[in-house]
C-alpha positions as CSV (number, residue, x, y, z in Angstrom):
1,X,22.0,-32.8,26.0
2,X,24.1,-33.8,22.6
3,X,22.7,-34.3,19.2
4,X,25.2,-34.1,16.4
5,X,25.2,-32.2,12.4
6,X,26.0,-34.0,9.8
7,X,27.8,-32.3,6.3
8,X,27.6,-35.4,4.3
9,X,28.3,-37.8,6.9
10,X,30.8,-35.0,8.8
11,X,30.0,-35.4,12.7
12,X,29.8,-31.9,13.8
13,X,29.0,-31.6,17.9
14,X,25.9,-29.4,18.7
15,X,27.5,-29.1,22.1
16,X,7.1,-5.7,23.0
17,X,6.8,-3.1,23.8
18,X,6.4,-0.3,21.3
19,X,5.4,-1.9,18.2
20,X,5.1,1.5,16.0
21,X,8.3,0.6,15.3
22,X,8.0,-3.1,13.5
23,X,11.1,-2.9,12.6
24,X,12.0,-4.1,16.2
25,X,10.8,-7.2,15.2
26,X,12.1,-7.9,12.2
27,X,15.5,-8.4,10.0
28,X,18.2,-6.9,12.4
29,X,16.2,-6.4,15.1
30,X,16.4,-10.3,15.6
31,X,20.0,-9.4,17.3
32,X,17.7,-7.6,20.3
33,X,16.9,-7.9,23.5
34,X,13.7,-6.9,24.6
35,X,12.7,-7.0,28.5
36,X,9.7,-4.9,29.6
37,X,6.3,-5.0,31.0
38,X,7.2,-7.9,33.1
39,X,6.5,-8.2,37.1
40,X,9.6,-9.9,39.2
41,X,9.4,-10.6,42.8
42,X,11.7,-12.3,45.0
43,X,14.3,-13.6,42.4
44,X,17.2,-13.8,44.8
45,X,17.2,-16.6,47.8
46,X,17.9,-15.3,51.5
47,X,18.3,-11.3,50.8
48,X,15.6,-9.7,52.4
49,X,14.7,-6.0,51.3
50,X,15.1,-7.0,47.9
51,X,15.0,-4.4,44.8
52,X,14.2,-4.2,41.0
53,X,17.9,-3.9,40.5
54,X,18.3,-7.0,42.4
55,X,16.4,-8.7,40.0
56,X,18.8,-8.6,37.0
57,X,22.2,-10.7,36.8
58,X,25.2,-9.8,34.1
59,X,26.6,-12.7,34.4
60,X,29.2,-11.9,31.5
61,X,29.6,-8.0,31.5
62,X,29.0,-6.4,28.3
63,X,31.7,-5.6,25.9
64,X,33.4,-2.4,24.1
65,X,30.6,-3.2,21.8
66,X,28.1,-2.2,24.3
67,X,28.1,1.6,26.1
68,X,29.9,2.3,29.2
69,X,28.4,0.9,32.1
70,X,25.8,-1.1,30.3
71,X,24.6,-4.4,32.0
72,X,21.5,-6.3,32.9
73,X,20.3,-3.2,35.6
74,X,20.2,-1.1,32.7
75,X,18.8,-2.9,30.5
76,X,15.6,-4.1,32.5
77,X,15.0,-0.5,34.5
78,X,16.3,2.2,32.0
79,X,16.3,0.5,28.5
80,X,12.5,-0.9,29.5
81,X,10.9,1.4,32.1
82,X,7.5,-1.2,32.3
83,X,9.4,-3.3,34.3
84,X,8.3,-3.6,38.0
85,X,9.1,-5.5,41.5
86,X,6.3,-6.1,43.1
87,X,4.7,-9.2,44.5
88,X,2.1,-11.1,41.6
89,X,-0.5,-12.1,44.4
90,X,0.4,-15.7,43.3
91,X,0.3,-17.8,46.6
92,X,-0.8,-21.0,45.1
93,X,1.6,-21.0,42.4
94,X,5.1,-22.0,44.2
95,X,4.7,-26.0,45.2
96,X,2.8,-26.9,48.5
97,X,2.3,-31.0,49.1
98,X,-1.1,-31.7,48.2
99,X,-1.8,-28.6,46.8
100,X,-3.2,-28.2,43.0
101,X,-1.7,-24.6,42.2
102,X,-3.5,-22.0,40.5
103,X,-1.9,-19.4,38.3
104,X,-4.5,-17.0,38.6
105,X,-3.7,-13.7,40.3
106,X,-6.1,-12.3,43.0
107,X,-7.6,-8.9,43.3
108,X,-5.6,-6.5,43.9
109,X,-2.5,-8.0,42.2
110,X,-0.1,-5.0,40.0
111,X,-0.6,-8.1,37.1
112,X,-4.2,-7.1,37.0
113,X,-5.4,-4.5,34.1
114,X,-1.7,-3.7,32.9
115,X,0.0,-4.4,30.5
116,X,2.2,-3.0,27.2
117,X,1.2,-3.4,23.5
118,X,2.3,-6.7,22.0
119,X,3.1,-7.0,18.5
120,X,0.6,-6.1,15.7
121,X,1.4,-9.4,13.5
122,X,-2.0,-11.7,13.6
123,X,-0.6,-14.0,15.9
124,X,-0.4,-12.4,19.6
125,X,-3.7,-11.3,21.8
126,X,-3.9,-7.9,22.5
127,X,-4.9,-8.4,26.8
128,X,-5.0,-6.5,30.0
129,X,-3.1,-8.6,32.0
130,X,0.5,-9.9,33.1
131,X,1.6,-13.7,33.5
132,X,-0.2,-16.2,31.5
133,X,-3.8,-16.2,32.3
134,X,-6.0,-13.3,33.9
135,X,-8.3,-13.7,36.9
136,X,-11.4,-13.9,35.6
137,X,-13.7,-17.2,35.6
138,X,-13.1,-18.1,32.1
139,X,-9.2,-17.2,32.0
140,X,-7.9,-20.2,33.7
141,X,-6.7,-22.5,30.7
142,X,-5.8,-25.1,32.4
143,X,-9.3,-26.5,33.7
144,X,-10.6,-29.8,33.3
145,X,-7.5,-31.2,31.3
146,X,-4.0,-31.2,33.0
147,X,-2.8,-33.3,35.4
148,X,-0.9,-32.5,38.7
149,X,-0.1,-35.8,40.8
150,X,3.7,-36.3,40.9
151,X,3.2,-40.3,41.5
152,X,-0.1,-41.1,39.7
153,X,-1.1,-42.7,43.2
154,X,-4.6,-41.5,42.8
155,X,-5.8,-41.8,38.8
156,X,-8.7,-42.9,37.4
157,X,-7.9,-41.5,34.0
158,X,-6.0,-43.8,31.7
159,X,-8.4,-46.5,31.6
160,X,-6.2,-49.6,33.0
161,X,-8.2,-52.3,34.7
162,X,-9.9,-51.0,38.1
163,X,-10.5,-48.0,36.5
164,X,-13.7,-46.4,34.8
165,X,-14.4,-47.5,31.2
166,X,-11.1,-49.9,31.3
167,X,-10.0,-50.8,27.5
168,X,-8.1,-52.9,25.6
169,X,-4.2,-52.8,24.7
170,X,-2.9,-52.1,21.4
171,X,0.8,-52.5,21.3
172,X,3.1,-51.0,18.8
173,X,6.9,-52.6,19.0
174,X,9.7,-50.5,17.1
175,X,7.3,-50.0,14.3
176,X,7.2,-47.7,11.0
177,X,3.4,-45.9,10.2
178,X,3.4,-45.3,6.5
179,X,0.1,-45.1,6.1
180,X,-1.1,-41.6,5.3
181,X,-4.3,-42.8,7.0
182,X,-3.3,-44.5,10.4
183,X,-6.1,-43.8,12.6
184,X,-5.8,-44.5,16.9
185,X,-9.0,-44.4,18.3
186,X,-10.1,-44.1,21.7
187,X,-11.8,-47.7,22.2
188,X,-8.4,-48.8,23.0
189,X,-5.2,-48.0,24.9
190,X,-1.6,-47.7,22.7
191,X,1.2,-49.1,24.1
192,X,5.0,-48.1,22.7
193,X,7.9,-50.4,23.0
194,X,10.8,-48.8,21.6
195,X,10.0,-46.8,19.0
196,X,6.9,-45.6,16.6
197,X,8.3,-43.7,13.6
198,X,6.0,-41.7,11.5
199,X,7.9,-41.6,8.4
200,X,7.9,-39.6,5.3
201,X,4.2,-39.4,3.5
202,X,2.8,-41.5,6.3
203,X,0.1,-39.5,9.0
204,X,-1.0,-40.9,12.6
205,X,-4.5,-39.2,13.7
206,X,-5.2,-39.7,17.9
207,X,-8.4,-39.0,18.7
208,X,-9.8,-37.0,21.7
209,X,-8.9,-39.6,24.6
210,X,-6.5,-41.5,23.5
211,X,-4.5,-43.0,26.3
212,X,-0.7,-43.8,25.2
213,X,1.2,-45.9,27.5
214,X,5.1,-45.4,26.6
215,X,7.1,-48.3,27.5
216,X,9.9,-47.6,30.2
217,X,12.3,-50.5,29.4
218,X,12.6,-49.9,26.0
219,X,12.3,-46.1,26.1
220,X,9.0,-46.1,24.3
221,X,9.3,-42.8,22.2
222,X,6.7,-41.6,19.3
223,X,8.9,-39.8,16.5
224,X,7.3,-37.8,13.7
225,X,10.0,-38.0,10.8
226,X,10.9,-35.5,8.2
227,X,7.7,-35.8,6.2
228,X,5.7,-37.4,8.3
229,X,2.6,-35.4,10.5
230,X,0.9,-36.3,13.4
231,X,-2.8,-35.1,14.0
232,X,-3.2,-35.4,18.0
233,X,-6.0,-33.1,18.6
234,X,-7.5,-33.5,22.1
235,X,-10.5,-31.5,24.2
236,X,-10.3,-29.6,27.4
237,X,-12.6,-33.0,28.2
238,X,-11.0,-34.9,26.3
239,X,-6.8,-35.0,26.1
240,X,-4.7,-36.8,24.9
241,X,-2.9,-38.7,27.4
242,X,0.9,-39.9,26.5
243,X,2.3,-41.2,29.9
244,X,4.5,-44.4,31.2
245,X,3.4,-48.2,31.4
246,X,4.6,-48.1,34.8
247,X,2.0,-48.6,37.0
248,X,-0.3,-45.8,38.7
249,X,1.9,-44.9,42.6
250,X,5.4,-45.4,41.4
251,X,5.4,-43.2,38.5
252,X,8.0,-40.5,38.5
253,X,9.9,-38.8,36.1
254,X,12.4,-40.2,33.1
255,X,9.7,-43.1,32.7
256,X,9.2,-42.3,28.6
257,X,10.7,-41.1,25.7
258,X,7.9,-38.5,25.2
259,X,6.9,-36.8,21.6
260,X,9.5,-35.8,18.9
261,X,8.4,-33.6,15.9
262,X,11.5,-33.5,13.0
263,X,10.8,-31.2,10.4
264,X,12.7,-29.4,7.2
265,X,12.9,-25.8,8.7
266,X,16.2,-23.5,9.1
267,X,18.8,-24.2,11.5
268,X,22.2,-22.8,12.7
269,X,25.1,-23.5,12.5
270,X,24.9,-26.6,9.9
271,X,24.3,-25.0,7.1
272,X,20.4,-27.0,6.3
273,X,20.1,-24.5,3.5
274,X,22.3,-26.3,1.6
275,X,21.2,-29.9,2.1
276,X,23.0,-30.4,5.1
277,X,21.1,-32.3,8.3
278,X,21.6,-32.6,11.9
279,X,20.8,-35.5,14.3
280,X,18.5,-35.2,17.0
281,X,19.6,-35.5,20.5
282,X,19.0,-39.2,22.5
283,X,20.0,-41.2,20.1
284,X,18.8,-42.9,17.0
285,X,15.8,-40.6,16.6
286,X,16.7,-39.3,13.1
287,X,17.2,-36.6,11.3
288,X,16.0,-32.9,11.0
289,X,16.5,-29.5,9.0
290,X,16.3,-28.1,5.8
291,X,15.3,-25.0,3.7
292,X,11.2,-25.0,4.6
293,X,10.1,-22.7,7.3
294,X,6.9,-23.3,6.4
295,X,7.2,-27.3,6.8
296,X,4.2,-28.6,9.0
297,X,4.8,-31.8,10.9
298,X,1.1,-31.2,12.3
299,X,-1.2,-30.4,14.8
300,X,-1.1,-30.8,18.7
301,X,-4.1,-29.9,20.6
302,X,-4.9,-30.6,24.4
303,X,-1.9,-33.2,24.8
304,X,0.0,-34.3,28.1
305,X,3.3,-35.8,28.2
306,X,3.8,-37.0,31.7
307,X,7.0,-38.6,33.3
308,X,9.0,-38.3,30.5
309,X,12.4,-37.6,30.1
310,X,14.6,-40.8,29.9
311,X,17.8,-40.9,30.3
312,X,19.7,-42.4,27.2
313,X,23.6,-41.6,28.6
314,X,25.0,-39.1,31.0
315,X,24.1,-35.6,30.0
316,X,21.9,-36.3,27.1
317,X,17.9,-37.0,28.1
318,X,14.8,-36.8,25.9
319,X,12.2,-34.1,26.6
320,X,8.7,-34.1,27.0
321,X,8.2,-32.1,24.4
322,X,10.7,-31.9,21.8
323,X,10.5,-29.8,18.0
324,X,13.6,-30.4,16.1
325,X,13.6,-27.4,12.4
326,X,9.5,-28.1,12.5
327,X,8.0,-25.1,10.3
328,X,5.4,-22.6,10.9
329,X,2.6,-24.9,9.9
330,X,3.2,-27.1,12.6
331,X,0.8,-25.7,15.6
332,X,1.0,-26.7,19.0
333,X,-1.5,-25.5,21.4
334,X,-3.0,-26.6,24.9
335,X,0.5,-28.8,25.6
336,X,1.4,-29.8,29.4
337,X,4.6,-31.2,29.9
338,X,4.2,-33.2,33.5
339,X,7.2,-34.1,35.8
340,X,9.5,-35.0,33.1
341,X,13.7,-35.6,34.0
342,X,14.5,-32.6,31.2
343,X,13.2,-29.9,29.5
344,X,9.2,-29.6,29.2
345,X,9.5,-27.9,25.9
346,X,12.8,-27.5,23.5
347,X,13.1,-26.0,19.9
348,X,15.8,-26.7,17.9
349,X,16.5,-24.5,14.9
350,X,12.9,-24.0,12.9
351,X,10.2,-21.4,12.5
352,X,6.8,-22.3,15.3
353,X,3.6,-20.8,16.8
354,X,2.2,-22.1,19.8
355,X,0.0,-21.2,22.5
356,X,-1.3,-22.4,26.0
357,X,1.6,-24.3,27.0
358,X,2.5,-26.1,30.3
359,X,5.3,-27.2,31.9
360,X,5.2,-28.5,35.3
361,X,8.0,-29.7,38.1
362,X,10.7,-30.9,35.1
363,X,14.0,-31.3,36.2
364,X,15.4,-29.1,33.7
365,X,14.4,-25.8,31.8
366,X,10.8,-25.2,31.1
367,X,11.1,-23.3,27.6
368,X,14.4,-24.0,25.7
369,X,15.6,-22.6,22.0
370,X,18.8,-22.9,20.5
371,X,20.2,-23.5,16.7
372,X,18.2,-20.8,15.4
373,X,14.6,-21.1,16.5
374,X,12.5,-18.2,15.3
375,X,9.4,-19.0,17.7
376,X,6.3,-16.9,18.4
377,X,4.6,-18.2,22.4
378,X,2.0,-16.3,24.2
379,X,0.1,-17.7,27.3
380,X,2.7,-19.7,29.2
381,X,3.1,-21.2,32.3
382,X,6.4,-23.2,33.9
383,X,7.4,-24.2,37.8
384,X,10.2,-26.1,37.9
385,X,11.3,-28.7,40.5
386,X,14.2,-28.1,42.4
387,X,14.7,-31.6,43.1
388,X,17.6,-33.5,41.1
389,X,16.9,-35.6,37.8
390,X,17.8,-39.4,38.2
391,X,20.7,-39.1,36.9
392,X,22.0,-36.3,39.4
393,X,22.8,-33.7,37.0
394,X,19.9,-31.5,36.4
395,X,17.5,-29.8,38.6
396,X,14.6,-27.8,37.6
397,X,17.3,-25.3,36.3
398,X,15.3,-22.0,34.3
399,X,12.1,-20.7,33.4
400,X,13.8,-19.8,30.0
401,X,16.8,-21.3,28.5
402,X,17.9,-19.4,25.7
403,X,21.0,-20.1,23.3
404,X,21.7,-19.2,19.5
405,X,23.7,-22.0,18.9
406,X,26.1,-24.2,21.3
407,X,28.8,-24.3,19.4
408,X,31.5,-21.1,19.6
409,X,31.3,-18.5,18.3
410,X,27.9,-17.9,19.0
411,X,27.4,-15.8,16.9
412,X,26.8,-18.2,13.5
413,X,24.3,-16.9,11.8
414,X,24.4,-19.4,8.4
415,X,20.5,-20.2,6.9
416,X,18.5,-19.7,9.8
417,X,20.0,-16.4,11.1
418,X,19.9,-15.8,15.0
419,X,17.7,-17.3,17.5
420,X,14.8,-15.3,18.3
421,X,11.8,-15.8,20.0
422,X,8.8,-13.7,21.0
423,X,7.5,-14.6,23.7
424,X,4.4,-12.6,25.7
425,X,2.6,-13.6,28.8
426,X,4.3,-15.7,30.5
427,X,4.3,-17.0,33.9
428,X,8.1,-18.3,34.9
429,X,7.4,-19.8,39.4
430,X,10.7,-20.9,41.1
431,X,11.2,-23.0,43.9
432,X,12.8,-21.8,46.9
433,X,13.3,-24.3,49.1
434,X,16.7,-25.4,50.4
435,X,19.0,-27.9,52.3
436,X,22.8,-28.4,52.0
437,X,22.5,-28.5,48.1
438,X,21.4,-32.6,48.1
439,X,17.9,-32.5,47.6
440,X,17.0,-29.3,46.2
441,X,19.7,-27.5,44.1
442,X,17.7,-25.7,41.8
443,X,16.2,-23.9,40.0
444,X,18.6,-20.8,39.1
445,X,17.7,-18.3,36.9
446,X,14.0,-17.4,36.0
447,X,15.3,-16.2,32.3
448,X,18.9,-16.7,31.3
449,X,19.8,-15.5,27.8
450,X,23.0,-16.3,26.5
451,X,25.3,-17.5,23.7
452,X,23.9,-15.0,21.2
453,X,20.7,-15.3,21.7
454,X,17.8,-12.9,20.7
455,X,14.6,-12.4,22.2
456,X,11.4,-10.4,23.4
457,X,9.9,-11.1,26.6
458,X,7.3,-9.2,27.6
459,X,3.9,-8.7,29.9
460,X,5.2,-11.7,32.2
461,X,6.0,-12.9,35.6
462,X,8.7,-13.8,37.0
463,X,8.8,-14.8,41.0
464,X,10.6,-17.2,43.4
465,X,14.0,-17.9,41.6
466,X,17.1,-18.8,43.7
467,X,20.0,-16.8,41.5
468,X,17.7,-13.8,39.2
469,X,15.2,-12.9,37.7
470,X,17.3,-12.2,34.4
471,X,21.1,-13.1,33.7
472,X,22.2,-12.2,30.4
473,X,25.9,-14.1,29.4
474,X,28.4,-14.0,26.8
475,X,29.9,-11.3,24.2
476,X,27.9,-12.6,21.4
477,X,24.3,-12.0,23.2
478,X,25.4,-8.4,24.3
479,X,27.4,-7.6,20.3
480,X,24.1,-8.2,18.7
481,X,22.1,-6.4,21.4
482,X,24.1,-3.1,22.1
483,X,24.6,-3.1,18.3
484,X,21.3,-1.3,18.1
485,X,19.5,-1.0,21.5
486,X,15.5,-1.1,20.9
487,X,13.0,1.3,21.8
488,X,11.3,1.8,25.0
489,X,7.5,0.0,25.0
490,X,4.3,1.6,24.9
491,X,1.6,1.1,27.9
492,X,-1.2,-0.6,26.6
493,X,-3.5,-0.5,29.4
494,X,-2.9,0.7,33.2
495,X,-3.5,4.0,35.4
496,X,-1.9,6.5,32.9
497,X,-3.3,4.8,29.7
498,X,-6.3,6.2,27.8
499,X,-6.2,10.3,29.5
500,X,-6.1,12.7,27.8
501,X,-4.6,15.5,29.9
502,X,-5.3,18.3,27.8
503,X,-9.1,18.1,27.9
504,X,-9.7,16.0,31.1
505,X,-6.6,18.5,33.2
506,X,-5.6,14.6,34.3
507,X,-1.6,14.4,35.6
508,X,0.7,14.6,32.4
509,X,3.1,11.9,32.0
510,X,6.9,12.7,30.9
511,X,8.8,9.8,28.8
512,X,12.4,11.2,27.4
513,X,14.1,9.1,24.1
514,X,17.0,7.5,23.5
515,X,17.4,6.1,26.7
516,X,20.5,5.2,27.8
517,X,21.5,8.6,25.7
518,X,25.1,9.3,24.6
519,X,25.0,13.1,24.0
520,X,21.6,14.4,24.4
521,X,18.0,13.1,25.4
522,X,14.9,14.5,24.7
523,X,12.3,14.4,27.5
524,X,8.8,15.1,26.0
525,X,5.4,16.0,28.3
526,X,1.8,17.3,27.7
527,X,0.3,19.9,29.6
528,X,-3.2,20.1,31.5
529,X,-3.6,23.7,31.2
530,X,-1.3,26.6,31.4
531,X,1.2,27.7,34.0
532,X,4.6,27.6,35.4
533,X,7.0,24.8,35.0
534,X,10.3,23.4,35.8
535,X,12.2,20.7,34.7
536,X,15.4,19.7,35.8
537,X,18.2,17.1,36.4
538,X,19.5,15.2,39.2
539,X,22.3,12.9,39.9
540,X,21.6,9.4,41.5
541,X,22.5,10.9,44.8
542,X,20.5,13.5,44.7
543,X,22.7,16.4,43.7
544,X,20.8,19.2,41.3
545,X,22.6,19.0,37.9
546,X,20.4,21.0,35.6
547,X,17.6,23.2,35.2
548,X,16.2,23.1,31.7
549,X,12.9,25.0,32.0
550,X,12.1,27.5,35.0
551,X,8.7,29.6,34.3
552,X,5.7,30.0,32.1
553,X,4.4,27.7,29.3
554,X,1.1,27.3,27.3
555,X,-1.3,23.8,27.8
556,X,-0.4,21.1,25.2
557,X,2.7,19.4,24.0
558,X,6.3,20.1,24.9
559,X,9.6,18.8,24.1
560,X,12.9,20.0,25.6
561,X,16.6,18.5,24.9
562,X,19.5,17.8,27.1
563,X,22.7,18.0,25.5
564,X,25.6,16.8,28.0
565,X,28.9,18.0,27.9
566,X,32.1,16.0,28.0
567,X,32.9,16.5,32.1
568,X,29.3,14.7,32.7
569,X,30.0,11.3,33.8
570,X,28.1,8.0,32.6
571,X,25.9,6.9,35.1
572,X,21.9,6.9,35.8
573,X,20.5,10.1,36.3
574,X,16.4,11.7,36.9
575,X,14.5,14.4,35.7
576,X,11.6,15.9,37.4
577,X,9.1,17.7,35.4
578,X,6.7,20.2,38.0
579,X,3.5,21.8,36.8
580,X,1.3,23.5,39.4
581,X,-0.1,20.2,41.5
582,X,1.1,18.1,38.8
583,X,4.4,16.5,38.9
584,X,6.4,13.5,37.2
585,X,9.7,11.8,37.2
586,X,11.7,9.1,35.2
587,X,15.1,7.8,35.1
588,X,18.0,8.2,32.4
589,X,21.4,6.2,31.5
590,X,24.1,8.5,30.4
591,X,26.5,6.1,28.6
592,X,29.9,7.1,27.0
């Protein structure tokens, strides 16, 4: 995927948690990575037996810049201790022929009443739950609006002749709305040839039910130009449809141009602050950036894009859905991206909210940010296909793609400062099947952060990947992490959340800060009732290194420090903390 920047007509190529601590969120600790509360199972193809560790991929090891023996391992089971492997109880979510899939765990499943404290901001939903929806009746999103046949064989839904309630067609032919008042309502169907720009001042409102039918030949494409706001605000009853003019059976994907929003927000590396702009990938769609983060290029609401993803030249496809510097009062929520040939949902550069979003058996990466893109998600769902695009070269690659900018160094931070998203509850399904590479070469990682990238990813799943659950690349992504590790999370909800073990004489728990820990750590625990205790140290192979405590202590609060000595090598180490019947563990990084 190519767009280019312009500087005046220059071509430039473009090639939580524990949130007591708010800080993590905000100013510098946008250079962050933040991993925990998140469920991973069977991330690695063909290794039986497999581990948490096995989960996480350093796929560029960490820098001087980072501590010694820092990587991926570290960061997901001693950085973030929330982090589990254990199996979602998901068995309808990995793709099975004739099967709808539900993302809804059953009972029993370790997603189920757990989960850690997301950010106290206004936007995220404090739940008890993993993945993107819970398991209750009235948690499954997606009812009643999305769509899951892969060839349209079987519709009855876009009201073509045969069908129930067929309408009339409308057809729109490389056209320009400047109307602040275009109006498409649903007693026809809309048909795009080429293009349908929505220019500067000009607004296009799509009621509930609209049907649009994108033109394949000409790349049918709906842009909404810098300045320009589209009001597509369906019902669970009632979506909005956006789809091909190819005919019901022989649909597949790269058959449309799908929905592009340009707006005047921040971007990296052109400098937008300062007047510069940058081109939108596939072609002659126009124009994006600026100095506005809280530009608003509209509302979605209960709106599919199926089979879309054309291919415009090698290497450079349209999405389904595709936000180019839109600001933070552009919304986007209830959005299914169907079958397309690239990315269901990519940000470039800009400042959004959205929720509810759904991207189903693309070809490429489900949730892509680059150039900046300060986003804030919570209830997603992605399965990729594994199966190639048309053109060959994509294949249902990652659950998350995330870059800070494409062109090196990675590191350019100029207007819109680092990538970073926040992104909570999520549900990221893989596809495992295999041949000799032909027919099913993806998808690879489930999350793969890279090129100086921040990011928070928490209370999600992660399951059925070929290469990882998490692979963090490049010097620039581990700089800005290791340059000031974040906290540990805080349980929100789960088996040792709400006790009080003072009063109730219910198992203490033990947590020890900074973990990893250069020269000392601090491992803190409460107290039923009184008695004798002992705390001590072991090596990862089992050998006794220290005893800090070894007899009598009152109930209540206690706090004890470890202060290591030159001669005690980096490496992961546990304490055990005994009291009477009670007893807890934990691990700790030592890192030079």
């Amino acid at each position: 995927m190519r767009f280019v920047g312009t500087h005046r007509l220059t071509l430039v190529w473009r090639g939580l948690l524990v949130l007591g601590l708010m800080a993590i969120l905000v100013s510098g600790a946008a250079a962050q990575l933040t991993f925990d509360g998140n469920i991973l199972y069977n991330n690695r193809v063909l290794m039986p037996g497999q581990t948490l560790n096995d989960q996480f991929l350093t796929v560029t090891p960490p820098t001087v810049a980072c501590p010694g023996g820092y990587s991926a391992i570290v960061l997901g089971t001693s950085t973030f201790t929330h982090n589990a492997y254990a199996n979602p109880l998901l068995p309808n979510a990995p793709y099975q022929t004739n099967v709808i899939p539900s993302f809804q765990p059953l009972g029993g499943s370790p997603a189920i009443g757990n989960a850690i404290v997301v950010p106290n901001d206004g936007f995220f939903q404090q739940v008890c739950f993993k993945g993107g929806m819970g398991s209750g009746p009235a948690d499954d999103w997606t009812a009643g609006w999305t769509y899951w046949d892969s060839t349209g064989a079987n519709r009855q839904d876009i009201h073509l002749g045969g069908m129930p309630d067929p309408r009339p067609l409308a057809t729109y032919t490389n056209v320009d709305i400047t109307s602040p008042n275009q109006y498409w309502s649903p007693d026809s169907n809309y048909r795009v040839v080429g293009q349908l720009r929505i220019v500067q001042g000009a607004a296009l409102t799509i009621a509930p039910g609209v049907v649009v039918l994108e033109d394949e030949a000409s790349v049918g494409t709906i842009i909404v130009r810098r300045g320009g706001k589209i009001y597509a605000v369906g019902t669970a009853c009632d979506p909005i449809i956006i789809t091909t003019t190819v005919a019901p059976g022989s649909n597949r994907s790269g058959q449309c141009g799908g929905l592009y929003l340009l707006g005047r927000g921040r971007m990296n590396p052109v400098n937008t602050c300062a007047g510069d702009s940058v081109a939108a990938e596939g072609g002659t769609m126009g124009f994006f950036g600026g100095n506005d983060d809280t530009d608003g290029s509209g509302v979605l609401r209960y709106v599919r894009v199926e089979y879309a993803g054309k291919e415009r030249s090698p290497n450079n496809e349209l999405n389904a859905f595709t936000f180019c510097g839109v600001g933070d009062r552009t919304r986007g929520d209830y959005l299914q991206a169907f079958a397309g040939d690239d990315d269901g949902f990519e940000w470039f550069g800009g400042k959004m909210d959205s929720k509810h979003l759904l991207a189903i058996d693309g070809h490429d990466d489900g949730y892509d940010t680059q150039l900046g893109a300060r986003n804030r998600s919570q209830f997603v769902i992605v399965r990729m296909s594994p199966g190639k695009s048309i053109s060959g070269g994509q294949f249902g690659d990652k659950g998350i793609e995330a870059d800070n900018t494409e062109t090196s160094p990675f590191d350019q931070l100029v207007c819109a400062g680092r990538s970073f998203v926040q992104l909570s509850n999520a549900t990221f399904v893989g596809d495992q099947r295999l041949d000799d590479g032909t027919l099913y070469p993806g998808p690879s990682f489930g999350v793969h952060w890279r090129r100086g990238t921040s990011y928070t990813l928490i209370n999600s799943i992660i399951m059925n990947y070929k290469a990882g659950g998490l692979g963090i690349e490049h010097d620039a992504t581990w700089n800005a992490h290791c340059a000031a590790i974040p906290p540990n999370g805080t349980a929100f909800c789960g088996p040792a959340v709400g006790v009080s073990p003072i009063t109730t004489g219910n198992v203490f728990v033990a947590a020890s800060a900074p973990n990893p820990f250069r020269d000392r750590v601090s491992l803190s625990f409460t107290l039923p009732q009184s008695g004798s205790v002992s705390v001590e140290i072991f090596a990862a192979d089992g050998r006794h290194i220290r005893t800090l405590a070894q007899g009598e202590m009152e109930a209540g609060p206690h706090n004890l420090t470890w202060a290591v000595g030159r001669d005690t090598p980096a490496g992961m180490y546990f304490y055990r903390v005994v009291a009477g019947d009670n007893r807890s563990t934990g691990k700790i990084t030592r890192v030079n």
